[in-house]
N, C-alpha and C positions, 0 to 999 in steps of 0.2 A: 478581199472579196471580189470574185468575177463579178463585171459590168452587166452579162448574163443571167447573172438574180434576181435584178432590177430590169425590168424588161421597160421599164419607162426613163430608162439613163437619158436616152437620146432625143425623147421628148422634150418639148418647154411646158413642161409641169409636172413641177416638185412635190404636188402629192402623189405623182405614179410610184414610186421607192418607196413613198413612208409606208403605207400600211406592212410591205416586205419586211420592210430594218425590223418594224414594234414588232411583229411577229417572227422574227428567225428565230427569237429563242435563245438562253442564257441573258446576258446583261442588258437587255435590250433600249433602255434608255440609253446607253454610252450608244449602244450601236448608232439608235437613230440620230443619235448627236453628232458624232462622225460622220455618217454618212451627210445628215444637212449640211455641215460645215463644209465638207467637199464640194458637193451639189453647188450648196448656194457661192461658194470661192469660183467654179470652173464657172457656172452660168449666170450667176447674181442675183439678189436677193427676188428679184419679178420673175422668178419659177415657182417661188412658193405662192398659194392664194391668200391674199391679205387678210381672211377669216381667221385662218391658222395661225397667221404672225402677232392678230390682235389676241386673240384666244392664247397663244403662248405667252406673249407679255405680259399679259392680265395675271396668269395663273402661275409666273414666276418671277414676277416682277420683275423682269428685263423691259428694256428699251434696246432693241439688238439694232437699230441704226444708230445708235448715241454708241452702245458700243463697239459697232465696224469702225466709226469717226475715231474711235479712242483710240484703237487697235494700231489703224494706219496712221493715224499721228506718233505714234510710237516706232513703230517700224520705220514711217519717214525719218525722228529725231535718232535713229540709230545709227541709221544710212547715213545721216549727215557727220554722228559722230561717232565713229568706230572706236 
């Protein structure tokens, strides 16, 4: 996907792309999934507004700091053991 679909890429905040992704149409949850994961990977998780992150935790039961921590513990235990 062009950078240019998302006219708020270059912004710090990561609601300017969401309502784009939920709306482009066909699979649009992966979409907005993907795109967060990038977003939030290239800029960090303080682009998205904390309304959102609780509102998505609540209503999926995630803890997405508990699992970045998990994430990158795993990726570290890799690196260390190829």
């Amino acid at each position: 996907m062009a950078a240019s679909r998302f006219p708020g890429w270059k912004r710090p905040a990561g609601e300017a792309f969401m309502p784009a992704a939920v709306n482009i149409g066909n699979d649009t949850d992966t979409v907005a999934a993907i795109c967060g994961s990038i977003v939030g990977a290239y800029t960090g998780a303080g682009v998205f507004d904390p309304h959102f992150q609780r509102e998505l935790e609540a209503v999926n039961g995630y803890r997405f700091h508990q699992l970045a921590d998990n994430i990158f513990q795993m990726v570290r235990a890799a690196a260390h053991n190829p």
